[in-house]
Structures are given as structure tokens and as C-alpha cells.
FIPA-897360 format. One record per residue (C-alpha): residue number from 0; residue in one letter; chain; x, y, z. Coordinates in steps of 0.001 Angstrom, whole numbers, plus 500000, padded with zeros to 6 digits. Each point is the difference from the previous one (the first is absolute). Last residue first. Example, Ala and Ser with C-alpha at 12.3 -4.5 7.8 and 13.67 -1.06 7.14 Angstrom:
2
> 1:s:A:513670:498940:507140;
> 0:a:A:498630:496560:500660;
***
This chain:
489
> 488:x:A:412390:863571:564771;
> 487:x:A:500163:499784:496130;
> 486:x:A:497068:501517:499561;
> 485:x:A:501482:503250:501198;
> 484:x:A:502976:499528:497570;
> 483:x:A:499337:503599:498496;
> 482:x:A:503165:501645:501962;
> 481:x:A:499894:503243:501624;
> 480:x:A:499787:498089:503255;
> 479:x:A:503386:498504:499353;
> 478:x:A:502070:502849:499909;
> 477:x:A:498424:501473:503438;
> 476:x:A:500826:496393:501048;
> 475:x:A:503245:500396:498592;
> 474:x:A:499931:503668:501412;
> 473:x:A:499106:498992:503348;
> 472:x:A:503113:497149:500146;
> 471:x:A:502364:502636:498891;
> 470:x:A:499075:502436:503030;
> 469:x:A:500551:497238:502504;
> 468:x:A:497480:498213:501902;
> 467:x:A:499402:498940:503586;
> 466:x:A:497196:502188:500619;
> 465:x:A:498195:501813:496771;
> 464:x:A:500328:503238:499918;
> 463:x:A:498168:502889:502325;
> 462:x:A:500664:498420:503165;
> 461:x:A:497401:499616:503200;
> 460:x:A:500734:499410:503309;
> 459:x:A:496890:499431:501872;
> 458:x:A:500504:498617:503385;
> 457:x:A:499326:496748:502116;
> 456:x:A:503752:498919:499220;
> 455:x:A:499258:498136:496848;
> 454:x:A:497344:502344:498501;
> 453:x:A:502004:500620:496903;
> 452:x:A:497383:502868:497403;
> 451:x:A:501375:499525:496547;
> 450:x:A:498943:503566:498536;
> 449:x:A:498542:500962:496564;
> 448:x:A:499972:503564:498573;
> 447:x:A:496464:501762:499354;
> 446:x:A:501561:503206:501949;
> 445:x:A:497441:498896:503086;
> 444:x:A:501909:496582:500098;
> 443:x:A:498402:497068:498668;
> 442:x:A:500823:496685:502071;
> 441:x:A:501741:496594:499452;
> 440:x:A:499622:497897:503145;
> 439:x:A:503489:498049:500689;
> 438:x:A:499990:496396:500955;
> 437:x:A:501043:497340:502305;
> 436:x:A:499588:501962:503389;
> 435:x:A:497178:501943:499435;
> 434:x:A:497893:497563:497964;
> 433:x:A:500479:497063:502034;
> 432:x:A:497160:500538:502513;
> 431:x:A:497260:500748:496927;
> 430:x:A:500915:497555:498194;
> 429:x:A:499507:497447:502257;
> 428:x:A:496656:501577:501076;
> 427:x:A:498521:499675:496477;
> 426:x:A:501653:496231:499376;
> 425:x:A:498247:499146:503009;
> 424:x:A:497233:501941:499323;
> 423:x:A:499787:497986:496606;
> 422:x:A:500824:496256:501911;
> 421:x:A:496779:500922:502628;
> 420:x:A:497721:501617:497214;
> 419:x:A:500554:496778:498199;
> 418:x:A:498863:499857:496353;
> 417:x:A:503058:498602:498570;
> 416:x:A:500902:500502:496537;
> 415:x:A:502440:498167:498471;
> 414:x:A:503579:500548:497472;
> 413:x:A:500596:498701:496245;
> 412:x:A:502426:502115:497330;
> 411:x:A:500190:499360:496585;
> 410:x:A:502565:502909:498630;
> 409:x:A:498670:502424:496941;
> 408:x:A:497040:502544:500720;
> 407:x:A:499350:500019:503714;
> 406:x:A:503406:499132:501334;
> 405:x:A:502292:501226:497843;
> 404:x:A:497504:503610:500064;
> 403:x:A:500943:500250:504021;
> 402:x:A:497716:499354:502922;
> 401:x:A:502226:497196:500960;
> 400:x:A:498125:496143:499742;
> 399:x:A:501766:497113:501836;
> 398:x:A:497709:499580:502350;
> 397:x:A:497681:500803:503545;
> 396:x:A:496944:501726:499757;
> 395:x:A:498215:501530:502823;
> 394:x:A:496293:500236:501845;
> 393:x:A:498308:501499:501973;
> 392:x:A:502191:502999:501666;
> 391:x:A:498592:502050:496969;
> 390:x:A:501670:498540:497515;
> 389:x:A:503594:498813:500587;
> 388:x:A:502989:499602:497703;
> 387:x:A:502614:497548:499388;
> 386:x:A:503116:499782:497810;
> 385:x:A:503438:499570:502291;
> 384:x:A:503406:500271:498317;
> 383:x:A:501462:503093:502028;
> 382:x:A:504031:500650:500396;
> 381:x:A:502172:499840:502521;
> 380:x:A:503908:500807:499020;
> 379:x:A:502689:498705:502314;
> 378:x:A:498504:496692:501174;
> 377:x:A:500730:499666:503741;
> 376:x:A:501795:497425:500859;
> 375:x:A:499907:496225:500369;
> 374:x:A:502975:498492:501985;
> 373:x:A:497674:496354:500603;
> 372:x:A:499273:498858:503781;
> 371:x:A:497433:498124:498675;
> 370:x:A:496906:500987:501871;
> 369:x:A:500849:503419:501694;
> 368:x:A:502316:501429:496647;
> 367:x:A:497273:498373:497586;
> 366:x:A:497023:502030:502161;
> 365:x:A:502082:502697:499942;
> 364:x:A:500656:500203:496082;
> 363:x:A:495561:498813:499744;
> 362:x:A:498919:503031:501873;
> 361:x:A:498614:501730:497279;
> 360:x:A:500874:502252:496976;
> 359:x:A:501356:503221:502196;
> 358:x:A:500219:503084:498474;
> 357:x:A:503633:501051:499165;
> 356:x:A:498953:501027:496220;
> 355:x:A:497102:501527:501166;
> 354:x:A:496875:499249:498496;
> 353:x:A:498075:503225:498188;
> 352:x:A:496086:500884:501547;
> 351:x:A:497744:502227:497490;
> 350:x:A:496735:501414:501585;
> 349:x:A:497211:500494:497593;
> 348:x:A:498048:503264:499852;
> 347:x:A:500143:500890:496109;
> 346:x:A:502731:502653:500451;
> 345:x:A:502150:496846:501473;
> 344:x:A:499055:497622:497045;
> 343:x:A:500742:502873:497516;
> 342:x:A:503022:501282:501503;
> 341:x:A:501233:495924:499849;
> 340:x:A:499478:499057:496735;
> 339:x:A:503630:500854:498461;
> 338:x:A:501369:498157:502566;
> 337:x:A:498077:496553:499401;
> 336:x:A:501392:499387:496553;
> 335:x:A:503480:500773:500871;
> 334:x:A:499622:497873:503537;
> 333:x:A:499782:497192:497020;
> 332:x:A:502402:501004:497724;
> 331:x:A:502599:499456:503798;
> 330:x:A:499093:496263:500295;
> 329:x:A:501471:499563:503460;
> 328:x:A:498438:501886:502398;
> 327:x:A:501010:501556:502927;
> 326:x:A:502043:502950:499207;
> 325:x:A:497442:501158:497416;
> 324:x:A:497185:499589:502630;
> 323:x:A:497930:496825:499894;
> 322:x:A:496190:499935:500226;
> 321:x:A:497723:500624:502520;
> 320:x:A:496467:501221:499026;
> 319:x:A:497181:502028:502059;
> 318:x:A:496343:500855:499008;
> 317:x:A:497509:501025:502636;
> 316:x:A:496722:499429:497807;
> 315:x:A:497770:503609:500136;
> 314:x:A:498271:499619:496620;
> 313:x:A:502300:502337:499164;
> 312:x:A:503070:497948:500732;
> 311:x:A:498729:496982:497780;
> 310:x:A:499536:502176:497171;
> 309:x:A:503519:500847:500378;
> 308:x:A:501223:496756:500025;
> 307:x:A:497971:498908:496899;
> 306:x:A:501869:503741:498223;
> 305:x:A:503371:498561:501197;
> 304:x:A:499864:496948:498577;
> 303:x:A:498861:501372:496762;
> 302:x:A:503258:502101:499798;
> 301:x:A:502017:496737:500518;
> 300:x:A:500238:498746:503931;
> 299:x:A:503593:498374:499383;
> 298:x:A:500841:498512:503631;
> 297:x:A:502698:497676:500039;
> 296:x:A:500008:498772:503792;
> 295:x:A:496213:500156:500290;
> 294:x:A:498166:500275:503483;
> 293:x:A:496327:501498:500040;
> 292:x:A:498224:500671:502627;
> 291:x:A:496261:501322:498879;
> 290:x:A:497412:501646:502386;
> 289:x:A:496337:500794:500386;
> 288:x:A:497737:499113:497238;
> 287:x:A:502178:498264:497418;
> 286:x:A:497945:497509:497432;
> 285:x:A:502286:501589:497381;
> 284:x:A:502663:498090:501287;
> 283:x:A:498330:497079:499661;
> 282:x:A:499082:500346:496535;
> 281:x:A:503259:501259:498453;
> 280:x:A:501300:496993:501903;
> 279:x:A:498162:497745:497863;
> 278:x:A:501003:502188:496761;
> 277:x:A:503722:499621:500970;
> 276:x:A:499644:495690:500543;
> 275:x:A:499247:500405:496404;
> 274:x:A:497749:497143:498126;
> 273:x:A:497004:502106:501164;
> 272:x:A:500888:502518:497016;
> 271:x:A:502746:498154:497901;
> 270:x:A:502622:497363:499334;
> 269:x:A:501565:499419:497107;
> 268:x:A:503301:501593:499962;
> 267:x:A:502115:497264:499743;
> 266:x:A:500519:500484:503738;
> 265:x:A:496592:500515:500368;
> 264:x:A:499438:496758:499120;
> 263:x:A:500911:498701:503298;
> 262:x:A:496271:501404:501535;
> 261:x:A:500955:502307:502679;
> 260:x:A:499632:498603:503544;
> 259:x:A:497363:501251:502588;
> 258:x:A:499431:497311:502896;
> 257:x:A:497052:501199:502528;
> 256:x:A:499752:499340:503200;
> 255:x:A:497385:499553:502421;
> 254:x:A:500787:500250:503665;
> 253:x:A:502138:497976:502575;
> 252:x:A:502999:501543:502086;
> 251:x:A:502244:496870:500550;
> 250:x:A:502462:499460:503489;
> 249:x:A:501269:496596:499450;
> 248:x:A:499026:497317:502083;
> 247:x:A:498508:497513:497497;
> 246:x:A:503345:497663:500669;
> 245:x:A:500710:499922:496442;
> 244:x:A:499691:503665:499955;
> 243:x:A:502226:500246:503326;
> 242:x:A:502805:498479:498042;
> 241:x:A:499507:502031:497357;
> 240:x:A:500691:503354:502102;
> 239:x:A:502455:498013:502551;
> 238:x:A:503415:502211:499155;
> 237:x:A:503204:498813:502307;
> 236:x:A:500316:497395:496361;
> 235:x:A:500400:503365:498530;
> 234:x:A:503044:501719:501901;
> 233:x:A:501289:496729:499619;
> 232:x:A:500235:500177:496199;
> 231:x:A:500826:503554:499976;
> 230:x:A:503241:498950:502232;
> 229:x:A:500363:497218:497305;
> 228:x:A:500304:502337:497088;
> 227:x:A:502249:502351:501808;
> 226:x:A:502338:497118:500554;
> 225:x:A:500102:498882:496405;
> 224:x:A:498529:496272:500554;
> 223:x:A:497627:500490:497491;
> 222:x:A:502093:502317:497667;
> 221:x:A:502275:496750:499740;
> 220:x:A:496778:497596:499567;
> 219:x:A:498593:501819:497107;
> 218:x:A:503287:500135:498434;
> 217:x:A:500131:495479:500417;
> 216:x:A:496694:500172:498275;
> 215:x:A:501300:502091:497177;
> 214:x:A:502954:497985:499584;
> 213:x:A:497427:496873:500408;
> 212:x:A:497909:501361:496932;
> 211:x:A:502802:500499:497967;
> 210:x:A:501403:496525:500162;
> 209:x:A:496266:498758:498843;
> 208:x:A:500913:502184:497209;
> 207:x:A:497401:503395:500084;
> 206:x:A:497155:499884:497141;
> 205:x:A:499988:503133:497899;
> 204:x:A:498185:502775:500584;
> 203:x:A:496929:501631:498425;
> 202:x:A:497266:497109:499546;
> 201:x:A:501439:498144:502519;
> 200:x:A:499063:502604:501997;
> 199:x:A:496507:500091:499527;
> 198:x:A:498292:502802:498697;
> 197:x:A:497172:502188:501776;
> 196:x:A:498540:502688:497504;
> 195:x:A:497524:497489:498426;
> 194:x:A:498067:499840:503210;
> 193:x:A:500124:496642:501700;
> 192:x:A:502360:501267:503241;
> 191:x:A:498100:503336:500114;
> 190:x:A:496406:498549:500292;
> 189:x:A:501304:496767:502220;
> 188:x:A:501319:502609:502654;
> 187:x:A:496365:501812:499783;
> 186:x:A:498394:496804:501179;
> 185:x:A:502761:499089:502732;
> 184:x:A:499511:504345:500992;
> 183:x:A:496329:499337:500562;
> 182:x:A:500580:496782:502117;
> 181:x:A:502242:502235:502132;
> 180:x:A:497231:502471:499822;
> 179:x:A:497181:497123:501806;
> 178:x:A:502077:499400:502825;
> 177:x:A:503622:500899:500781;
> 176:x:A:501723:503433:499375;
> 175:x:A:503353:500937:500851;
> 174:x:A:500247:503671:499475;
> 173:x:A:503124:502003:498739;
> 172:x:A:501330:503658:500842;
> 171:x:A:503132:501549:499423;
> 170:x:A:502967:502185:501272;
> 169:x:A:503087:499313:497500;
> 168:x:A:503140:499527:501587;
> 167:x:A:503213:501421:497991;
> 166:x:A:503650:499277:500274;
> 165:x:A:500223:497469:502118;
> 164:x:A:497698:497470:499247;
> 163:x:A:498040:497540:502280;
> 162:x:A:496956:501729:500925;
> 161:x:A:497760:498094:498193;
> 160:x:A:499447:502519:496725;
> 159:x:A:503265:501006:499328;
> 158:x:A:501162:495846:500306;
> 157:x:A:497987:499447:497130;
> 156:x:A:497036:498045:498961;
> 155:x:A:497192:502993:499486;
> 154:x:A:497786:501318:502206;
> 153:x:A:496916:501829:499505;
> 152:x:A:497195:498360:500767;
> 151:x:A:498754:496420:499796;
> 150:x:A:500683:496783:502194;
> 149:x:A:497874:496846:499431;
> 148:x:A:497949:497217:502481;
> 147:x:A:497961:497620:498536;
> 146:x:A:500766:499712:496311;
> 145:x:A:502282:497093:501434;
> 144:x:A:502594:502481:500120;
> 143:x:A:500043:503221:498677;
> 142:x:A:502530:502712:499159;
> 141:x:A:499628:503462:498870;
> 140:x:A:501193:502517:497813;
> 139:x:A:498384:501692:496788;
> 138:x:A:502162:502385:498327;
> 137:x:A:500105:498936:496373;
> 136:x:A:501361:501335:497548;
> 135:x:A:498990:502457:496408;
> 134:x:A:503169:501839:498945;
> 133:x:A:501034:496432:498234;
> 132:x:A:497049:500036:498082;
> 131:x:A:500495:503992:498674;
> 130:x:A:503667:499966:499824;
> 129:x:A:500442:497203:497711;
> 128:x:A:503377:500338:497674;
> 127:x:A:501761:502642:502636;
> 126:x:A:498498:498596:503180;
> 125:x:A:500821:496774:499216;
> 124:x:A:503122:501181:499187;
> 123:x:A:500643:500558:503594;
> 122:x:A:500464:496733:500697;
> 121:x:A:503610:499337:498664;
> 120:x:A:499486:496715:500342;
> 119:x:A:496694:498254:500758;
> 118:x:A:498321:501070:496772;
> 117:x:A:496557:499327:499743;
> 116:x:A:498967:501550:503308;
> 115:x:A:496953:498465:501653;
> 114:x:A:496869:501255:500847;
> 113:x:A:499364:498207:503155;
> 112:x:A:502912:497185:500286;
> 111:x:A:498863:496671:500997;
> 110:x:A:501161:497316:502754;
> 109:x:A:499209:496690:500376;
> 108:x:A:500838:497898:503483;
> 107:x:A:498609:496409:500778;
> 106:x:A:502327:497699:497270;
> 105:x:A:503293:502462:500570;
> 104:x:A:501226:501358:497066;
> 103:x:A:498472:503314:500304;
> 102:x:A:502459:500885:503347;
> 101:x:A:502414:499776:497645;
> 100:x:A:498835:501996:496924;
> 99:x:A:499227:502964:502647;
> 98:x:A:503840:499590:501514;
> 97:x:A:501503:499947:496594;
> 96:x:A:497471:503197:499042;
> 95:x:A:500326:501954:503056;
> 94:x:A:502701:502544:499377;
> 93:x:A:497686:502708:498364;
> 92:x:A:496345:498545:500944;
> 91:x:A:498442:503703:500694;
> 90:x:A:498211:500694:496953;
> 89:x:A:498752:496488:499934;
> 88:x:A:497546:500068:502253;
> 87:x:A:499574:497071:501859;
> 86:x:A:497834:496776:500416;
> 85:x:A:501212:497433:501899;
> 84:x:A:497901:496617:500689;
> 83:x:A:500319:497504:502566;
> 82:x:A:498121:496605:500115;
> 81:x:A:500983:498847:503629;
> 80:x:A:501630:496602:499925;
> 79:x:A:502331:499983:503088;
> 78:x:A:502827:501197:497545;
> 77:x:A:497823:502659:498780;
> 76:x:A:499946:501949:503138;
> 75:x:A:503594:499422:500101;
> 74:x:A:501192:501670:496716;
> 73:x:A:496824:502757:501287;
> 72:x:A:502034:500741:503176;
> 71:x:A:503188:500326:498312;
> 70:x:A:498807:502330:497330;
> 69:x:A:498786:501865:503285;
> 68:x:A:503247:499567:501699;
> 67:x:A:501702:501415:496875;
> 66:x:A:498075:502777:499284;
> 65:x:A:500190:501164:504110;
> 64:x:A:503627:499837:499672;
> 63:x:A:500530:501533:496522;
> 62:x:A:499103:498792:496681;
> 61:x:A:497401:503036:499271;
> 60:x:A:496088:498517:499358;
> 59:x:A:498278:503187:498785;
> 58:x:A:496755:500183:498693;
> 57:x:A:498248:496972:501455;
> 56:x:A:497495:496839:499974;
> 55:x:A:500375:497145:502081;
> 54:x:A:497406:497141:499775;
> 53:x:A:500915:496817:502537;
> 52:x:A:497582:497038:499548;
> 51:x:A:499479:497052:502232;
> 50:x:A:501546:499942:503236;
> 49:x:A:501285:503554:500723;
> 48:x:A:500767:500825:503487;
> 47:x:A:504219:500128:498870;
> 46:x:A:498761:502683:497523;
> 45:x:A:497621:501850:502853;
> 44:x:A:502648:499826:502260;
> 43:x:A:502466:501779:497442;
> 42:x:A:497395:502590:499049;
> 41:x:A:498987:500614:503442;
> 40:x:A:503943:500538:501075;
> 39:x:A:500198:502439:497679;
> 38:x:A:497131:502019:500719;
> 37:x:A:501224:499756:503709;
> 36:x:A:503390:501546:499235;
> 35:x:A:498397:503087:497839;
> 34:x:A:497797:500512:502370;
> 33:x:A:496919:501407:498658;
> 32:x:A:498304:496493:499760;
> 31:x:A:496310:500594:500983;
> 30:x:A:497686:497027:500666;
> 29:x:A:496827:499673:497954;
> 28:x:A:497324:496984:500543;
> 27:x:A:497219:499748:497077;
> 26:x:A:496385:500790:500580;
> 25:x:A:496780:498275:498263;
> 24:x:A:499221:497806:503272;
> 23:x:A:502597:500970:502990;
> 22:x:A:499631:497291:501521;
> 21:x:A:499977:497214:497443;
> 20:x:A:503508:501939:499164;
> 19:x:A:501442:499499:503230;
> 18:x:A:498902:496261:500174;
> 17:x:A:501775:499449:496389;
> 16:x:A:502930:501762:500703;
> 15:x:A:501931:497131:501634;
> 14:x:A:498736:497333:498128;
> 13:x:A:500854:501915:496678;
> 12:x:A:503700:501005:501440;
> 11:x:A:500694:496474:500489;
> 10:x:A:498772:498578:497018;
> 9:x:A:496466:498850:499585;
> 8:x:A:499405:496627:498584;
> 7:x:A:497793:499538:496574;
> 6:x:A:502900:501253:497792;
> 5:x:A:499863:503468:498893;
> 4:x:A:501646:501390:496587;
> 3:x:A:501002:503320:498984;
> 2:x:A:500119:500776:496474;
> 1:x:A:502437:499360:496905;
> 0:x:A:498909:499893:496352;
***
């Protein structure tokens, strides 16, 4: 069995936290990543930080730019004798195994695969021969080092998700967390990494030749020193986030938090009741007086979704929900199971918001332009990835968890709870001033019809079909909806 460990000396990031913490008795220190750039710079700082123990836990780890710096951060995070330890979901690995079985062999870095896949080539018959294990992943992301300072949300490792793809930018949100949480997420880390469903590699995949390993060294290097690679590189040394941590000057909202994370056996299927982070939420949702925000890029509300969200709205809560349109989103089953919902969520009082494909993600492409002198464009298609929601302006949960049946029923998913009326109206007004120019408000017309309302220019236009679609994209979705793969979704 592996845990986390603590010599008698404080690391860095312990002796730096430590007088924060002892004021702030009972609170833990939250600082908002929702730049794409900056949440990527925080996890590399926080990796090169690291002095004892590095725990990284994700979905999706692509072998891109901002996969391979990362990799490359915890290669050398473990080379100054930090115990590092990757855990990811296996549903996503497809290219990674010689570069997963490398990074294994070195003496401080072990890596294991969540619910692993039997058959490593072709995959999908693991689907065929064990569909209802495999079906089961999980979606948990964050990284922590010296379980005293961790990043959780919704962000996966990808260039889509820090601004540094072209063809699609995802707009998300991530917290990095210090204090008593980050301690929280350590403990929770050591749950998932000794549960039966986390193998070691060496289990799976065979043992790369010492000649191997430096080919795959030496390809780490070349994407490296690609030149769009190192212009993202000194667009993030220009960052000071961690820096200013260590230096106890960072800006931190303090309140209690609370870590929800499903208990790993659910994906076996063994997890129930409290065990859910769904029935948690259930909870403090239902606590609603006033208002509820809620942002969910695959949005599945399910027939009782709807009926909790209207009982909400006639107890006089001011419901509204952004999620992706069908030209913004990328999982197109998914806006299936949301369209078919939406009448009933409008006729029941709640206002529906749909992210523009051309919204803007952040400011991270003109920050890298300013600070590196890099030829990033625009991303062609922007899409929402964020999961969050506020409860009236008090407090607001930040994770991996979409209000969708995948989430509640069959992925493990982790996120926090803040109770910080400052961070939640935050969040609240945020919303509020981006609405009209990053997304269109989905309305009931008199006739019973629904309109996309595009308040852009300070106007109202309104169409009667889905914007930015074509007529064979709404019947596939149309198509789709007629489907019984709800739990699926």
C-alpha cells in the first residue's frame, strides 16, 4: 500500500502556507484558475515546487505540447527525488503505453491505470467482451504537491484546454487550493491509488529496452524545443502565480471547504447513497433559497432533473444554466439528451443560456502573443468545459462533476465546495456580464416554439433554429434524442 509520507522538515510550500493557514483557523486558501494559460502554468510551477510527493490524477492526458511539458515536468520532478505518482484513466491512454511504461521505470515515478483495459490492441473489444466495467471511468482530475497546495476542476491535460490548440479551446474553470483541502485531496489521492481498480503498469505493458527509453527521451526533447512549445514555455515562466505562493503574496480568498469525491468503487459499481458525490449535491442544491447558477458543458437534466428544478422555481429560486449549443459543443449525444428537456425547463421558469461557438475562452492567446511573441490564433471552434454552480451567492462548487446521468450514476468524479459569498458572487456577477456576448438565451415564443435570442450588438435578434447549424446536424440530434442511451450520457 502506497500513502503520502511527511518528513519532520517542512517543504517549501508547507513553510510558506503554514502562517496563512494558522490565520485563517479551520479555512483553506482558494485562488481561481479560469485562464486556461494561468491554470497551466500553476500546474507546471506547482510540479517544479514539489519537494516531497507529487500526486496527479486525470482523465485525459493527450501527447501534445502541454502533455509533453507536463510529462516533462514530473521526469524532472522525480529526478531531484520527489516521490511522483500518476494515476489515469485508462479509457483515454490510446498512444501512451511506451511512454507510460517509461516514465514507470524510473526509481521515484509509478504510474497506474484506473480501470484498465485488458486488451491494449484493438481496444475496442474491450468494450465488446466487457462493456459494463470498461463503461465505468474515472473522471477525477487534479494535481497535488506536497499535499499542501493542489489544483481541482475541470481541466484536463491537453492543449484544448490551455489555450494552446488550434482547432478548438475549451472555456474552463479550476481552483488551486492550499490549506487544510489540499491535505484532503493527498488523503483521497491514496483512496483511489490503493483501490483494487488502480493497476500498475507493469502489470499491463511490457518493460521498454533501456534503448527504448532514450528514443523516447530524445522525442520528448524534439517536441520540447518545437518552437511553439518553447513560446508556451516563456509565456509561462512571464507567469508568477506559484512564485508568489512561495513568497506568501498571493492573492487567496479563505473559507471552509469541503472536498466531495466519489468513493472508487463506484466504478465497479459499488458505491452508494452518501458514497455519491450526486447525492451530496442533491443536498446542496436543495438548500436553494434565492438563486442557483449553474454552468455544465454536457448538460443531461433527466425527467427527474427537471421536476427538482421545478420545485426549486416555485419556491421562488431564480434558476439559470449555461451549457453548450449544438454548434459549440463537442459531444453531439450529449446536447441530444439536453434538447429534448428544454420546453420543460423553460415552461418551468428556468432560464437556459447556450455558449457561442466564437465566444471567447480567456485572454491566455493574447497574453502568449504579448509575452512570447508566439503566432497564436484564434481557435476556430469554442466550446464550454467548465462544471461549477452557485447557491445563493454563498457559496459554489468547483469540479469535475456535469449534471448528466455519466456523472451521477457511472464515472467517479471529485470537485469542492466553497462557502464564500465573495468567490460565489464573483462567479454570480461573472456570469452575469458574459452572458450576452458569449452565449445565446433560449426562449419560448408565444406559438410554444423555441427562439435563440443573440444579444451581441445590444439587441435582440432572435432565430427560430438552432444558430450555426445545418438542417442534417438537427435531425441527427433529432435522431439521437429518440434513442434509449440516456444513461449513457
Amino acid at each position: 500500500m502506497s500513502t503520502d509520507w511527511r518528513p519532520q522538515n517542512a517543504t517549501a510550500l508547507e513553510a510558506a502556507i503554514a502562517p496563512l493557514a494558522s490565520a485563517h483557523p479551520g479555512c483553506s486558501g482558494i485562488h481561481p484558475l479560469p485562464d486556461g494559460l494561468d491554470a497551466f502554468a500553476a500546474r507546471m510551477l506547482l510540479a517544479r515546487a514539489a519537494q516531497r510527493t507529487l500526486d496527479v490524477q486525470y482523465y485525459i492526458w493527450d501527447d501534445d505540447k502541454t502533455g509533453a511539458l507536463l510529462f516533462d515536468a514530473l521526469r524532472t520532478a522525480a529526478d531531484r527525488g520527489v516521490r511522483v505518482r500518476l494515476l489515469l484513466d485508462d479509457h483515454n491512454t490510446a498512444g501512451l503505453d511506451e511512454k507510460l511504461a517509461e516514465l514507470d521505470t524510473h526509481a521515484n515515478l509509478e504510474v497506474r491505470l484506473f480501470n484498465p483495459l485488458r486488451v491494449r490492441r484493438p481496444r475496442w473489444i474491450n468494450y465488446l467482451i466487457d462493456f459494463t466495467r470498461v463503461n465505468r471511468r474515472m473522471h477525477n482530475k487534479s494535481i497535488t504537491a506536497d499535499a499542501a497546495a493542489t489544483i481541482i476542476g475541470g481541466r484536463n491535460v491537453s492543449d484544448r484546454y490551455f489555450d494552446a490548440a488550434a482547432d478548438m479551446a475549451f472555456a474552463d474553470l479550476d481552483v488551486l487550493a492550499v490549506g487544510p483541502v489540499a491535505r484532503d485531496v493527498a488523503t483521497d489521492f491514496d483512496r483511489y491509488w490503493n483501490s483494487d481498480v488502480a493497476c500498475p503498469v507493469q502489470r499491463l505493458l511490457p518493460r521498454p529496452t533501456t534503448a527504448r527509453c532514450a528514443e523516447l527521451a530524445a522525442q520528448a526533447r524534439r517536441i520540447e524545443c518545437d518552437p511553439a512549445a518553447a513560446a508556451y514555455v516563456r509565456a509561462v515562466h512571464a507567469l508568477a502565480a506559484v512564485r508568489e505562493l512561495l513568497q506568501g503574496q498571493l492573492a487567496l480568498e479563505w473559507a471552509p471547504v469541503r472536498l466531495l469525491s466519489d468513493d472508487p468503487g463506484k466504478a465497479l459499481g459499488r458505491a452508494r447513497g452518501l458514497q455519491h458525490v450526486s447525492y451530496r449535491l442533491d443536498a446542496i442544491i436543495g438548500e436553494a433559497a434565492s438563486s442557483f447558477d449553474l454552468v455544465s458543458a454536457y448538460f443531461v437534466p433527466t425527467s427527474r432533473g427537471v421536476d427538482a428544478f421545478a420545485q426549486l422555481a416555485q419556491r421562488g429560486v431564480k434558476i439559470r444554466v449555461l451549457t453548450n449549443s449544438l454548434a459549440a459543443t463537442d459531444v453531439a449525444a450529449v446536447h441530444a439528451g439536453y434538447a429534448k428537456y428544454r420546453k420543460r425547463l423553460l415552461r418551468a421558469g428556468i432560464a437556459l443560456f447556450e455558449w457561442l461557438p466564437s465566444a471567447q475562452t480567456s485572454t491566455g492567446r493574447q497574453r502568449l502573443l504579448a509575452v512570447s511573441g508566439s503566432r497564436f490564433g484564434r481557435s476556430s471552434v469554442a466550446s464550454l468545459h467548465a462544471k461549477t454552480f452557485s447557491v445563493d451567492r454563498r457559496s459554489l462548487f468547483v469540479g469535475s462533476f456535469n449534471f448528466d446521468p455519466r456523472s451521477a450514476r457511472l464515472n467517479t468524479e471529485m470537485g469542492v465546495v466553497i462557502d464564500s459569498p465573495a468567490l460565489a458572487c464573483r462567479v454570480e456577477t461573472g456570469i452575469s456580464q458574459r452572458l450576452p456576448q458569449s452565449a445565446w438565451q433560449v426562449v419560448l415564443a408565444p406559438n410554444g416554439r423555441l427562439q435563440w435570442l443573440d444579444r451581441r450588438d445590444g439587441n435582440a435578434d432572435r432565430s427560430t433554429v438552432e444558430p450555426k447549424t445545418h438542417g442534417v446536424q438537427r435531425f441527427g440530434i433529432w435522431l439521437l434524442s429518440l434513442l434509449p442511451i440516456e444513461w449513457l450520457l
